[in-house]
Every structure is written in C-alpha cells, then in structure tokens.
C-alpha positions in Angstrom: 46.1 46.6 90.0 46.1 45.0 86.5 47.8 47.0 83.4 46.3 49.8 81.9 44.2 49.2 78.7 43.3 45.2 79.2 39.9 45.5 78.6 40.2 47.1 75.3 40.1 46.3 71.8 40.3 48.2 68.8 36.8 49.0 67.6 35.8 47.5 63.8 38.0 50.1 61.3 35.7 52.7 61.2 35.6 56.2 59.7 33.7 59.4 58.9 33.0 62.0 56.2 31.7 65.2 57.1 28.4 66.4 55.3 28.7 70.2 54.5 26.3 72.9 53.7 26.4 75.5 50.7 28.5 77.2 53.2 30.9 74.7 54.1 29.5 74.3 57.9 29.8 70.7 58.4 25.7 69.7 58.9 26.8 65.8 60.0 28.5 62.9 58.9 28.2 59.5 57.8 30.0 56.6 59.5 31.5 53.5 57.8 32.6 50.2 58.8 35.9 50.3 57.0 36.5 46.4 56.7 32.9 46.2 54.7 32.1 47.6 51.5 28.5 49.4 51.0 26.7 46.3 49.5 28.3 43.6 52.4 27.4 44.5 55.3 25.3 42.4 57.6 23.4 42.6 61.0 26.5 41.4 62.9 28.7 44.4 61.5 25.7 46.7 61.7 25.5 45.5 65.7 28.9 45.9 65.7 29.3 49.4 64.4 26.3 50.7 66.6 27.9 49.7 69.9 31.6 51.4 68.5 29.4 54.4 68.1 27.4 53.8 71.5 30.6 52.5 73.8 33.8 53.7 72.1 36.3 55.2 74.3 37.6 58.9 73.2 39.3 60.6 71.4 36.3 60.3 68.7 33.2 61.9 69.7 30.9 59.9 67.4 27.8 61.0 68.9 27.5 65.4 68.9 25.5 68.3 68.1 25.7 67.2 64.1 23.5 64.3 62.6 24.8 60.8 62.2 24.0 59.2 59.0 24.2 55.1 59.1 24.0 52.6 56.8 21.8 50.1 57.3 20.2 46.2 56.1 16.6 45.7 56.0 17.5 43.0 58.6 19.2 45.4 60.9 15.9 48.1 60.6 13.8 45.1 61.7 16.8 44.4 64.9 15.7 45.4 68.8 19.3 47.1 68.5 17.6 50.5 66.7 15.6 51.2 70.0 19.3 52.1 71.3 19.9 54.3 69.0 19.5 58.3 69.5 16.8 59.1 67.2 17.1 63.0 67.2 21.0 62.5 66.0 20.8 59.5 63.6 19.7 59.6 60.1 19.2 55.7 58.6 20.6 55.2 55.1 18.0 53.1 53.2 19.1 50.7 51.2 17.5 50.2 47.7 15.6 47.1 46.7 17.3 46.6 42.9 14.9 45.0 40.8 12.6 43.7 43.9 11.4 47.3 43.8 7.8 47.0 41.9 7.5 44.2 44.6 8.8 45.2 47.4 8.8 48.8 47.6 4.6 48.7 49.1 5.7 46.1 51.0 8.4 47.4 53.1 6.7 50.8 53.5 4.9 50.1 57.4 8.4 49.5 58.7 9.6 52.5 57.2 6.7 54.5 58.3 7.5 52.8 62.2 11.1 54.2 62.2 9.9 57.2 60.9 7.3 57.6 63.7 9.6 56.7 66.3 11.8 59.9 65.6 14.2 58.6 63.0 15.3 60.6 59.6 15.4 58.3 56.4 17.8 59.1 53.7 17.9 57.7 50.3 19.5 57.7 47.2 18.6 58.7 44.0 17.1 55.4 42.7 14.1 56.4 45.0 13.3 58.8 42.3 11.8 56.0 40.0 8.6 55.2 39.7 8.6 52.1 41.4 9.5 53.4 45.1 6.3 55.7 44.4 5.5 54.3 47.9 8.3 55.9 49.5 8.0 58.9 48.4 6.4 60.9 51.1 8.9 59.3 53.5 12.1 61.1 52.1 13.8 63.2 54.2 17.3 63.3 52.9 17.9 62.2 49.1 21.4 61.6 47.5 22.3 62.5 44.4 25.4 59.4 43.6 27.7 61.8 41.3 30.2 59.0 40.9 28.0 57.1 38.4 26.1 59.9 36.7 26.9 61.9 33.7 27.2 65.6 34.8 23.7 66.2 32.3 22.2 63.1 34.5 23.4 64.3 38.0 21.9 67.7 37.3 18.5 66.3 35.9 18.1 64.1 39.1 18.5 67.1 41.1 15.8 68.4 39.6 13.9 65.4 39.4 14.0 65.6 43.5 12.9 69.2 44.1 9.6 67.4 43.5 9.6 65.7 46.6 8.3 68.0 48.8 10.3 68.2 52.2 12.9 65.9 50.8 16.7 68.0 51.9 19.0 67.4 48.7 22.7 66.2 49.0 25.0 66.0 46.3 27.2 62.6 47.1 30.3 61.5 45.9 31.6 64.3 44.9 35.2 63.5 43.6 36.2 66.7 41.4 36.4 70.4 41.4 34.0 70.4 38.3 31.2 68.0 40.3 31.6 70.3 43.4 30.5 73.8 40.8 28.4 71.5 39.1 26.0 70.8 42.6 26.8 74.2 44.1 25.1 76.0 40.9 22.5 73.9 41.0 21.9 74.5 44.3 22.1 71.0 46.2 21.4 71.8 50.1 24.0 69.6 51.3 27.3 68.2 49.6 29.5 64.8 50.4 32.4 63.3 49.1 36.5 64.0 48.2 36.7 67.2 46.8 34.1 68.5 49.6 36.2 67.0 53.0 37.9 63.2 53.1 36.3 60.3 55.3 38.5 60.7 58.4 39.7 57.2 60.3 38.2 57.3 64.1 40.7 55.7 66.8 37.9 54.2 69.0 38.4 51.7 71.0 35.8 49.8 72.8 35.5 47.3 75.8 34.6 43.8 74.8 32.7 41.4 76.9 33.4 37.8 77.2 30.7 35.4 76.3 30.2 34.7 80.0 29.4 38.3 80.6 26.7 38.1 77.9 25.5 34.6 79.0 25.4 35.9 82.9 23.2 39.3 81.3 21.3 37.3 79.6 20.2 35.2 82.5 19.9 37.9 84.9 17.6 39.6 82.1 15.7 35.9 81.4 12.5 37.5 83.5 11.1 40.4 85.0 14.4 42.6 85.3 15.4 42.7 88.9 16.8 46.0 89.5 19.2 44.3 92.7 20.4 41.6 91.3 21.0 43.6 88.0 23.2 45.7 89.6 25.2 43.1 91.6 25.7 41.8 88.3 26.9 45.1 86.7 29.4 45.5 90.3 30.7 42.2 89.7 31.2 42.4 85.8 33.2 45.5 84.7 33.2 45.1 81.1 29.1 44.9 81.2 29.4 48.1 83.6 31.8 49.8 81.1 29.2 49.5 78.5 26.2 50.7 80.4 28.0 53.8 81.3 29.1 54.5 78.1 26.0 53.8 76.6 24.3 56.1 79.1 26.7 58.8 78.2 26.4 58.1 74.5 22.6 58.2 74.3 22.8 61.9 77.0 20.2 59.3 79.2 20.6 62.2 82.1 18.4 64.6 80.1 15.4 62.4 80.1 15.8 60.2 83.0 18.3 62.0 85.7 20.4 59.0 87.9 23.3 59.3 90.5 23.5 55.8 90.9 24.0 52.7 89.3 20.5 51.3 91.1 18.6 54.6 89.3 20.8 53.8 85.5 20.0 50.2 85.9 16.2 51.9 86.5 15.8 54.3 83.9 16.2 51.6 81.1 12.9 49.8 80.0 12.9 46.2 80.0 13.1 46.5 75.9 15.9 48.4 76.0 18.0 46.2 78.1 17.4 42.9 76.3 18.3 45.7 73.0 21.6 45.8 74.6 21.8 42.0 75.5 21.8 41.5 72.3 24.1 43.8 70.8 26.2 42.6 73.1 26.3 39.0 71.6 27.3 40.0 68.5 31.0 41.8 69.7 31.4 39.6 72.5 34.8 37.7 72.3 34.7 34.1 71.7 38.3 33.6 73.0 38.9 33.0 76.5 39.7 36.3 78.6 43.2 37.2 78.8 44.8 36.0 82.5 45.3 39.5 83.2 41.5 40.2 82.9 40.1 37.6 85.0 42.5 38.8 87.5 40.8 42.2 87.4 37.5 40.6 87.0 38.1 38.9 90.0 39.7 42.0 92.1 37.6 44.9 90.7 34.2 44.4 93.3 36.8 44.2 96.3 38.9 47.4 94.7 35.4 49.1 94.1 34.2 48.8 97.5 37.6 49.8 99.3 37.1 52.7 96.7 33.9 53.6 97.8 34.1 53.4 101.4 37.2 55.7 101.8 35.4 58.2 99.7 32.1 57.3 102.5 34.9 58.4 105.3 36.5 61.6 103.3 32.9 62.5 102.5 30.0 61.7 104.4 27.7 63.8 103.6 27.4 62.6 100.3 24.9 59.2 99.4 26.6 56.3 99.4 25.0 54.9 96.2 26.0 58.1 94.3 29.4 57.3 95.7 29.5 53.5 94.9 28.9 54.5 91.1 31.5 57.5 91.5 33.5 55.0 92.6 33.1 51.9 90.1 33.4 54.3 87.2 37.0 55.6 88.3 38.3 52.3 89.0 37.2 51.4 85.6 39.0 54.1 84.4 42.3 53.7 86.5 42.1 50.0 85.1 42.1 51.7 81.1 44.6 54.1 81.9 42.2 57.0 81.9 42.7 60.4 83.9 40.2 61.0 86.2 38.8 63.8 84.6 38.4 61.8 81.4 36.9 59.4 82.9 34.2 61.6 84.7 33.7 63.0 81.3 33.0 59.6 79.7 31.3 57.3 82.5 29.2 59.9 84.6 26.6 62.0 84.6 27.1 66.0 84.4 26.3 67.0 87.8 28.5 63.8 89.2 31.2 64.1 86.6 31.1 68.0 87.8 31.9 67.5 91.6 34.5 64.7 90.6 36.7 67.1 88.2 36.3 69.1 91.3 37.9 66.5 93.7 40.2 65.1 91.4 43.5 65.2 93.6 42.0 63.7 96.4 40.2 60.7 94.4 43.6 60.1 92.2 45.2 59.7 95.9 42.1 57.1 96.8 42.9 55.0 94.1 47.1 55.0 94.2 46.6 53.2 97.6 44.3 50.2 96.2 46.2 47.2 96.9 
C-alpha cells in the first residue's frame, strides 16, 4: 500500500471571516484566496479556489448551513465552472466597473440578471449606490458598506443612501474599531464584517490534485456523448479524478436531488454540462510536474486493491448490490491511501444512507483493507 497522504497538496492559502448579525449569530462567511489580493485575482485562482471549496479534505467544512460569499471576475461569472457551484449557499461578490461604469454598467446587466435567475445571490459594494450602476439596482441583494475608506459622517450617509434599494440586506464591511462597530450597530446595518466584529480564520484544506494525464484522459473520455461505462472505468482506474467526483458530490449534497449508491448512478446524475464544468476546473489545478513515483505506484495498484476490496466485501455480504459495494469499496481505499479513518472517510466520499451502514461496519471493513497486499 503506498504512504498515507500522497495524493495531497495543500489547497491555495485560503481563509474565512464570519458575517454576523445584530445579534452576533454568524449569518455566513466570505472566503479568500490568501496569496491574491482583492483587485488580482484571475479566472485561474477563481477555478482554483472553487474546487478547494468543492474537493478540500476536512477539517474545514467550507460548504454548511451558512451562506458563502465569493469573490469573483467578470471573466469567472462568464466561466462553465459557476454551474458547479451550489446556488442556495453561495452569494457572488460583484466586482465594480471603476470608471467603465456609465458604459458598462447596461451592458453587463443580462449576465447578472442570468446568475440571478439561476438561483445565485449578488452582493455589492457601496459604489453601486451611484448613479451610474442605476442598471443594477433592482439586482441587489446584499450591499456593503466599505468602512475602511469612509469618514464615519460618509459611512452613515451610505447607509442610508441604501435603505432605498428595496430588498437590498445591508452589511457594514471592514469594520476595524470599537467606534465603527457602535457606529453601524446604531444605525442599524443588518449584517456586520470585519476585525473588531470576528478575524478571517486560515482553513487547513487540502485537496487531491490530478495530473495533467488525468485531465487529458477526462477530457477525451468527455470529447462526445458522455458514455456512462467507459466514464466509470475511467474514474476506477484514475483515483485522483474519483477523489474529486466524490468530494464534489458530497460538497454540492448531489444525494438530495439525484439519490446514487453507485459510482454508474454519480457518474449518471451529472448533465453533460456539468461534467465538461468540472473538466475544466480541473485544468486549471492540475499539476504540471510529473507524479511522484509513489503515486503512479498507487495509480497503478489501486483498480486491483479496489476490486480485491470489493469482492471480499461481495463474500462477507451478499445480500448487498455489488455496484453499491464497488463504490463502498473505491471510496475506502481512497481513504486508507490519505490516511483517513473509515468513518471519516464515509463522511466525506459517500452518500448518507451508504456512509450510514459503513460507520456501522467499520471494524470489519478496517480488517478488509489491513490484508490488501
């Protein structure tokens, strides 16, 4: 078996600030990529920080009950990558146009409008209160007040400047001292970001990195109509694409629209449009470098070590259909290879009512894979 933890790499430096209400219940968060500041980020490191939040590997629970706001380029709202995203939890960060706005601002409204329709929230900031984003108006769901560049008179005018946007949910960002904090709270801002409300906390993620070849053998696999067999032989034969499926899957909570209990019925419930979404995230993380020895050596023993997994499971428990247990199967060994327990792994590769009868059987499946050769 090959060392614990060879698949993974450390996710791009990410972290997270909690959004709070009056109360101080935390309402969401927003995510950062860490190694970019606000006004450099590109698709790539948008791609990038999307599949961290779609494929990391605990402890960080990116994806919960709260909302997730992310910063975005108008080149990565136009990207396949946003039909991956969950648009219930997500909340896009607009970016502002600067002095393209009298322009631009008519322009860019139909794409806006699209993500809108589709289920996503659009937050602003409090340039969107001038007269040239007019257009945008009625597409405002959340609007940040910046409090690090305005004058405490300024901050508290804008605040009332965007109770006329009907709708729109008010957050007072940046807050960085006591006196901002009373300032927002008496002038009742719904929501409130920034130091002196809760520090952006660093997220240990991880995530598994596919090799170019991966990507290039999805890609061709994906070059047609998808064939759901020979998409899954792929997957059986490539653990790092199979890793990020699964995780995906479980990111995204794919069980509550489209129930699977095998890989045939994951590889299934995904629209052609969504796949070729992940194809190419997936090009923009892959790793250039050659794979580590170590890794081809797993690459090349994992669909034995998988089927040897499965079939002893077949013998212990025959009742149970051997697809649901060839995908019970692959996700453990993917785990066992990561270092995972069992019971994590469930947690983080299967669905609920599989994940359930495997914390169930735990013992017996750790014994299954301490005798892979």
């Amino acid at each position: 078996m090959a060392a614990a933890m060879v698949f993974t790499s450390p996710a791009p430096p990410i972290a997270w600030q909690p959004i709070k209400d009056a109360e101080g219940a935390v309402m969401g968060h927003e995510i950062f990529n860490r190694s970019r500041t606000a006004s450099a980020h590109t698709l790539d490191s948008d791609l990038a920080l999307t599949h961290a939040v779609l494929s990391h590997i605990e402890p960080a629970a990116l994806l919960g009950d709260g909302l997730l706001f992310l910063n975005t380029t108008f080149e990565s709202l136009r990207s396949s990558h946003m039909v991956l995203l969950p648009k219930d939890q997500v909340v896009l960060e607009i970016p502002s146009l600067g002095h393209a706005a009298s322009s631009e601002a008519q322009a860019r409204r139909p794409a806006l409008e699209a993500l809108r329709a589709q289920g996503f929230a659009l937050a602003f900031n409090h340039s969107v209160l001038d007269s040239a984003y007019a257009p945008w108006h009625d597409l405002v769901d959340y609007l940040k007040i910046d409090f690090s560049v305005l004058s405490a008179e300024r901050a508290v005018l804008m605040l009332q400047w965007a109770r006329r946007i009907s709708g729109a949910t008010l957050i007072a960002d940046k807050i960085e001292s006591a006196a901002q904090l009373q300032l927002a709270q008496e002038n009742k801002a719904h929501l409130l970001q920034g130091y002196a409300v809760s520090r952006p906390e660093p997220i240990p993620a991880r995530v598994v990195l596919p090799s170019t070849t991966d990507v290039a053998a999805l890609a061709q696999a994906l070059n047609n109509k998808v064939d759901t067999a020979a998409l899954t032989e792929l997957l059986q034969r490539r653990p790092a694409l199979l890793f990020n499926l699964l995780r995906m899957a479980q990111s995204q909570d794919l069980q509550a629209r489209t129930p699977y209990l095998s890989l045939q019925e994951l590889v299934q419930a995904y629209p052609a449009e969504h796949l070729k979404a992940w194809e190419t995230m997936l090009q923009a993380v892959a790793a250039k470098m050659p794979q580590l020895p170590q890794v081809q050596h797993c690459e090349k023993l994992y669909p034995r070590q998988s089927a040897e997994l499965a079939s002893k499971a077949l013998a212990l428990w025959p009742d149970v259909p051997p697809a649901s247990l060839q995908l019970v199967a692959g996700a453990l060994l993917l785990g066992h290879i990561l270092g995972m327990a069992v019971d994590q792994t469930a947690d983080q590769l299967l669905p609920s009512s599989l994940a359930q009868s495997v914390r169930l059987l735990a013992p017996q499946w750790e014994s299954l894979l301490s005798e892979l050769a």
